[in-house]
LOMARNU-217978 format. One record per residue (C-alpha): residue number from 1; chain; x, y negated, z. Coordinates in Angstrom, 3 decimals. Example, Ala and Ser with C-alpha at 12.3 -4.5 7.8 and 13.67 -1.06 7.14 Angstrom:
@num = 1&cadena = A&px = 12.300&py = 4.500&pz = 7.800
@num = 2&cadena = A&px = 13.670&py = 1.060&pz = 7.140
***
This chain:
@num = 1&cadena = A&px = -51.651&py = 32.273&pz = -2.291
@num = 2&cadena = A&px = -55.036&py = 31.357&pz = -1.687
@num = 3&cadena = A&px = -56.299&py = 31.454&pz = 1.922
@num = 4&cadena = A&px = -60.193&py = 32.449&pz = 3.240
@num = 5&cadena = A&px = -62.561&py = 29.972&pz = 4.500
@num = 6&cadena = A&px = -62.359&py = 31.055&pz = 7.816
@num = 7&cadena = A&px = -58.264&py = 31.079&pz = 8.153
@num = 8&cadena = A&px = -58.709&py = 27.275&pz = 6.791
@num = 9&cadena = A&px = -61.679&py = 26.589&pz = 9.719
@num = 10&cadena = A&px = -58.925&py = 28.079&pz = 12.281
@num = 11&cadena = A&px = -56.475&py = 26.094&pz = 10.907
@num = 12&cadena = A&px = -58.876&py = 22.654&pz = 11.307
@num = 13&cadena = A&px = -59.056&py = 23.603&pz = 15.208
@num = 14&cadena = A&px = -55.622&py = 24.217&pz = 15.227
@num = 15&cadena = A&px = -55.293&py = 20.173&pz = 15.148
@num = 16&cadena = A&px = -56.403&py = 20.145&pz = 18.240
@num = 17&cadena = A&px = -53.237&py = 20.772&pz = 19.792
@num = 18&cadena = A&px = -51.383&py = 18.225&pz = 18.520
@num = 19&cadena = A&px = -53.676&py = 15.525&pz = 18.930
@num = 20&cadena = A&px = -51.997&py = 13.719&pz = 21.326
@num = 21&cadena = A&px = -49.233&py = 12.518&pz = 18.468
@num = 22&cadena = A&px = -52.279&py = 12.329&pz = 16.289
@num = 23&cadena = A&px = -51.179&py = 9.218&pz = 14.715
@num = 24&cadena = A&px = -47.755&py = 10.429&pz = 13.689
@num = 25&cadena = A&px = -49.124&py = 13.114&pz = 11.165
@num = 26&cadena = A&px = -50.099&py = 13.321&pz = 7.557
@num = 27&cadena = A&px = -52.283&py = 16.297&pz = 7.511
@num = 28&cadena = A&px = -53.205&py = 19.376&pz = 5.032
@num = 29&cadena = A&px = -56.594&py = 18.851&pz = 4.072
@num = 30&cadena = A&px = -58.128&py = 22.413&pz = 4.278
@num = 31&cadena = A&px = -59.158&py = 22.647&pz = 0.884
@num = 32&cadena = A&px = -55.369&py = 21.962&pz = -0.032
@num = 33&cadena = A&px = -53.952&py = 24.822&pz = 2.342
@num = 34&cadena = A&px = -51.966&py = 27.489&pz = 1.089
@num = 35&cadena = A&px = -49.189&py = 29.810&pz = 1.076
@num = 36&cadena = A&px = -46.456&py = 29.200&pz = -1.183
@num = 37&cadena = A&px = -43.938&py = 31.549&pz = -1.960
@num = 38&cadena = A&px = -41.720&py = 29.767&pz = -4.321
@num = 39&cadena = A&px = -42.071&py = 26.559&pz = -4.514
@num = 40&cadena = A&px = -40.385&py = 25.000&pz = -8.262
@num = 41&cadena = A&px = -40.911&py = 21.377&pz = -8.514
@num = 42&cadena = A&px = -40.426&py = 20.018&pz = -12.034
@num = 43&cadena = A&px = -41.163&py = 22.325&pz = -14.406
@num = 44&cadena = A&px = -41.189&py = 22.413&pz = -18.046
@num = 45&cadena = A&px = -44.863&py = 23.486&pz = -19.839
@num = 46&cadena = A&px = -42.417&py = 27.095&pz = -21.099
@num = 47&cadena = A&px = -41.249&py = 27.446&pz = -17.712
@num = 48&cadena = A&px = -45.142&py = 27.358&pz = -16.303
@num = 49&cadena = A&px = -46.084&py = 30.048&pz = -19.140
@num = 50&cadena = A&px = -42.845&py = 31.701&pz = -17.744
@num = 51&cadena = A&px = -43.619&py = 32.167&pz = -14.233
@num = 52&cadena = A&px = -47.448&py = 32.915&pz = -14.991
@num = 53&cadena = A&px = -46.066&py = 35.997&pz = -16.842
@num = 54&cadena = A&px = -43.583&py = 36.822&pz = -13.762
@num = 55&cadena = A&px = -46.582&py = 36.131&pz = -11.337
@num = 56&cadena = A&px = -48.210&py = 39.264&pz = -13.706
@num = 57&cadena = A&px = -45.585&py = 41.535&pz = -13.426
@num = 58&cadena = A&px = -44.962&py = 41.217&pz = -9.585
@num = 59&cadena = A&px = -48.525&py = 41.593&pz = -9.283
@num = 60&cadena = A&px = -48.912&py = 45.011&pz = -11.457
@num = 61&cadena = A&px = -46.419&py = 46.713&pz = -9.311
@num = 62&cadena = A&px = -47.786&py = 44.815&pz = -5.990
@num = 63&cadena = A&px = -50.516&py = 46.317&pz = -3.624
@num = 64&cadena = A&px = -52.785&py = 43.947&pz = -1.495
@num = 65&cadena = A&px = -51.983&py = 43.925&pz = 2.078
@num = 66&cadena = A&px = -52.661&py = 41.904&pz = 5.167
@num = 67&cadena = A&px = -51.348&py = 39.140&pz = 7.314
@num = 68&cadena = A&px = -52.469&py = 37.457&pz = 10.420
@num = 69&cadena = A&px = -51.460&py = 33.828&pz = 11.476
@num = 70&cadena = A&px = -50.803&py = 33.178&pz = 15.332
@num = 71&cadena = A&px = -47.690&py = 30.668&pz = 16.669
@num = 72&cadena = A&px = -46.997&py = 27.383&pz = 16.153
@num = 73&cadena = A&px = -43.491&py = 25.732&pz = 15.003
@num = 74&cadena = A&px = -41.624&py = 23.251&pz = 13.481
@num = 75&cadena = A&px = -38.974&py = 22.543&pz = 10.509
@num = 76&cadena = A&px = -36.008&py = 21.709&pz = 11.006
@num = 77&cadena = A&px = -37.185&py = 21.733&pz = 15.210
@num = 78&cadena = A&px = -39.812&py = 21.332&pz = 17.708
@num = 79&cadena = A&px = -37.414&py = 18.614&pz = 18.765
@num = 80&cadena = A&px = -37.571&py = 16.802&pz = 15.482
@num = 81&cadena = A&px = -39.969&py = 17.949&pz = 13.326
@num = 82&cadena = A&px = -40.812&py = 17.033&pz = 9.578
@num = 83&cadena = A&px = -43.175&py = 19.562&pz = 9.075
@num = 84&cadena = A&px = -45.865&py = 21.672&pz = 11.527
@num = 85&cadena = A&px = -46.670&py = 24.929&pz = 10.695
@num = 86&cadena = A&px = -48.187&py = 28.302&pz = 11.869
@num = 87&cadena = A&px = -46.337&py = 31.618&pz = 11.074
@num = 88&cadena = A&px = -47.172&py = 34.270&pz = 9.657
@num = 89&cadena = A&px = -47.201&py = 37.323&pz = 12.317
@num = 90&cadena = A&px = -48.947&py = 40.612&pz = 10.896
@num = 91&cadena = A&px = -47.689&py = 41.432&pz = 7.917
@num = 92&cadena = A&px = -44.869&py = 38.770&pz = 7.887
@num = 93&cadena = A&px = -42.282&py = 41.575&pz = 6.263
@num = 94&cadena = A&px = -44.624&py = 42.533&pz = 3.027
@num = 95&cadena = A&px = -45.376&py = 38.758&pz = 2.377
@num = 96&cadena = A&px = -41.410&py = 38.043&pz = 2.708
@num = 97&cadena = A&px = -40.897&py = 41.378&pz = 0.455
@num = 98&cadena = A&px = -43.628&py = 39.770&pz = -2.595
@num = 99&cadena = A&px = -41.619&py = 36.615&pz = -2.120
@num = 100&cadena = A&px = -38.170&py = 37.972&pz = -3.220
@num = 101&cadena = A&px = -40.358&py = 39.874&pz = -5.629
@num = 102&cadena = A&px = -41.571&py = 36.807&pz = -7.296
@num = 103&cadena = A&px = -37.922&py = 35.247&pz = -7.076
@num = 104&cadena = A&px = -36.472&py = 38.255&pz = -8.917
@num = 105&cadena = A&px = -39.258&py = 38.151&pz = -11.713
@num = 106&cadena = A&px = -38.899&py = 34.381&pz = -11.607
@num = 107&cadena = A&px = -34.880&py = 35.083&pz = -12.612
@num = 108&cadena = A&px = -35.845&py = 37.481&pz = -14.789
@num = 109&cadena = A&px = -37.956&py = 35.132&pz = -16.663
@num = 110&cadena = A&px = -35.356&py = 32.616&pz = -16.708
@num = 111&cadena = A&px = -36.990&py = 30.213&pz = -14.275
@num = 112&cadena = A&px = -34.953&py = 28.098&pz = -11.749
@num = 113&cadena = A&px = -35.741&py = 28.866&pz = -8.318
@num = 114&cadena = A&px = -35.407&py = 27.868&pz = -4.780
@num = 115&cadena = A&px = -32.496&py = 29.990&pz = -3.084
@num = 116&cadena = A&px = -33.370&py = 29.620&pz = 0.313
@num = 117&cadena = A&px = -34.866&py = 32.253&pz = 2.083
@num = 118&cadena = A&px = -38.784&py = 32.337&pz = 2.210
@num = 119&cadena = A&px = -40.029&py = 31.205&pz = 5.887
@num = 120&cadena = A&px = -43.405&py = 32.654&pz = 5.952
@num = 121&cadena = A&px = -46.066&py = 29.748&pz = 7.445
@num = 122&cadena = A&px = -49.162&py = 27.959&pz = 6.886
@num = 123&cadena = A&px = -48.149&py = 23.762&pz = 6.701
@num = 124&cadena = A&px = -50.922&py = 21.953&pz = 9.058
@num = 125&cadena = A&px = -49.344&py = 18.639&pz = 8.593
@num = 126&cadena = A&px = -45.923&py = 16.687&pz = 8.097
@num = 127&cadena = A&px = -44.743&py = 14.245&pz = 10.419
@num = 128&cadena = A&px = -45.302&py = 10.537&pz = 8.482
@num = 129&cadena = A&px = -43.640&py = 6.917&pz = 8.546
@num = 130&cadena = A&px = -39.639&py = 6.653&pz = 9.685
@num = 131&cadena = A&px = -38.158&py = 6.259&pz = 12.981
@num = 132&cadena = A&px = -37.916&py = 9.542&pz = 15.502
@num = 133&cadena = A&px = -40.372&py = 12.157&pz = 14.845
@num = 134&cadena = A&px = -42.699&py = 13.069&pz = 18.476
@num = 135&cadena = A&px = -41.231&py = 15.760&pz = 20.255
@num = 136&cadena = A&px = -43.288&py = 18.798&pz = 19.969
@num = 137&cadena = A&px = -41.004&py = 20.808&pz = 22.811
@num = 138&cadena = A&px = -43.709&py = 19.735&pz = 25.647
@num = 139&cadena = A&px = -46.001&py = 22.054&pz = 23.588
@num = 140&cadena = A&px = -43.894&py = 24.972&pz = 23.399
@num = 141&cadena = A&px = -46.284&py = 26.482&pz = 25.860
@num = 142&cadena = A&px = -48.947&py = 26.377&pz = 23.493
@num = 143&cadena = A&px = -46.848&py = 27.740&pz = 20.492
@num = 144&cadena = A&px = -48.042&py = 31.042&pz = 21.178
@num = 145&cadena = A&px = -51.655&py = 30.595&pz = 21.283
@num = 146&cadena = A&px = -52.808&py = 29.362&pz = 18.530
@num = 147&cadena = A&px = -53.857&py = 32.006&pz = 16.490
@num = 148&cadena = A&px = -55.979&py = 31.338&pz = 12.861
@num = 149&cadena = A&px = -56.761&py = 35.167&pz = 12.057
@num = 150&cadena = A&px = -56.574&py = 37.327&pz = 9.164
@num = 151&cadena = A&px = -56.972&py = 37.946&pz = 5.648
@num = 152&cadena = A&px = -56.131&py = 40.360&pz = 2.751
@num = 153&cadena = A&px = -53.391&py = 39.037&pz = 0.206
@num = 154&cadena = A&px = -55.134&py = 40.364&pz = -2.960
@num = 155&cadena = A&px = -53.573&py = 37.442&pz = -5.491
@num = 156&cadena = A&px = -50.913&py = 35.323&pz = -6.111
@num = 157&cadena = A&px = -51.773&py = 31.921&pz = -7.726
@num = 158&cadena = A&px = -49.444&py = 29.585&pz = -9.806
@num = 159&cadena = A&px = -50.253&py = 26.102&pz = -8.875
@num = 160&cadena = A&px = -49.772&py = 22.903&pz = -10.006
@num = 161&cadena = A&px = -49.559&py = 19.923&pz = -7.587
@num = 162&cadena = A&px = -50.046&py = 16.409&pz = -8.637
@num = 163&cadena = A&px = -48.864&py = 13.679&pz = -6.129
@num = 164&cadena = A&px = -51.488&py = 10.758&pz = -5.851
@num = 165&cadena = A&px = -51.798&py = 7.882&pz = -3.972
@num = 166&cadena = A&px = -54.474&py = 9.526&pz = -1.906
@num = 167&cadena = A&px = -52.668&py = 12.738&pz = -1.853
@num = 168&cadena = A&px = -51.784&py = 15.859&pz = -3.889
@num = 169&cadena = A&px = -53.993&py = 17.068&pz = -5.737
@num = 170&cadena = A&px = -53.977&py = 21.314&pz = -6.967
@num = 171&cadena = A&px = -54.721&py = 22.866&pz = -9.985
@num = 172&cadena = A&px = -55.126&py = 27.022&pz = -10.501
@num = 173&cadena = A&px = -52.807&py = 27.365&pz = -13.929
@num = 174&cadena = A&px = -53.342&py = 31.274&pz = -13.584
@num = 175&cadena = A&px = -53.991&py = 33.694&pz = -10.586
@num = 176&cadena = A&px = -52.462&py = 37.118&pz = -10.689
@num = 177&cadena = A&px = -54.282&py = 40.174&pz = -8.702
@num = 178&cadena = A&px = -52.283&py = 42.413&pz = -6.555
@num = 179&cadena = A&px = -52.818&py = 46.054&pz = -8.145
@num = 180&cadena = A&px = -49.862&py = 48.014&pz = -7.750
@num = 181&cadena = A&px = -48.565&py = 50.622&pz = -5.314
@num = 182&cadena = A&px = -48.032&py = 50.236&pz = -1.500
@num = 183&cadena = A&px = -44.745&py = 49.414&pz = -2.260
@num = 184&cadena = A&px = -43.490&py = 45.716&pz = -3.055
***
């Protein structure tokens, strides 16, 4: 899902608070920020023309709604992080609701999907090179202050990532307005 100009400027700030393990981060360029809510990996060029026609249908029967990002965390911990994030707050329930949506369809469709349960959250960076990850408890304080705003979710977009040696790089395949009822 595609995120506004000024949730990605937030987001850019947001840095700010982890700059003192700087060093120890590969992160999102802003331009590369989004929210996924299935992510698929290898796919075959059927199973992209696949889940562009399951993106449709979830998004005939989806309304647009809002979300606000606020909080910072961690996967798998603050303790030993791989990747740094900010959640998704307002709204949190109708993005996780279009998520299992898009799974459904996805199954439907015969597409293989991730299983897991969707985590709404914005990726700011992932912790790079090996050895012990920093220790982002010391900033738990913090956690709840950051907040990056709002936006509408109007669209879903199926995305292709390319991994490069100087990073991923995205391509729009299709985009998929939100038009439906209220109701996910």
């Amino acid at each position: 899902m595609p995120l506004t100009a000024d949730v990605r400027r937030a987001a850019e700030q947001a840095r700010r608070t982890l700059a003192v393990h700087a060093d120890r981060f590969r992160w999102v360029a802003p331009e590369h920020m989004h929210l996924t809510l299935q992510f698929l990996g290898d796919v075959t060029s059927a199973e992209v023309h696949r889940t562009v026609d399951a993106a449709r249908d979830v998004g005939t029967s989806a309304a647009p709604f809002a979300i606000a990002f606020a909080g910072l965390g961690a996967f798998p911990s603050t303790a030993a992080p791989r990747v740094v994030w900010v959640g998704v707050t307002g709204g949190a329930d109708r993005l996780i609701a279009l998520a299992e949506a898009l799974r459904r369809a996805l199954r439907t469709h015969r597409v293989p999907c991730d299983d897991r349960p969707f985590a709404p959250h914005l990726t700011l960076a992932r912790v790079r090179g090996s050895g012990r990850p920093p220790d982002l408890r010391a900033l738990r304080e913090t956690f709840g202050e950051i907040a990056l705003g709002g936006q509408r979710v109007t669209e879903m977009a199926v995305v292709e990532s390319v991994l490069g040696s100087s990073g991923p790089t995205h391509t729009v395949v299709a985009s998929s307005r939100l038009d439906g009822d209220p109701g996910v």
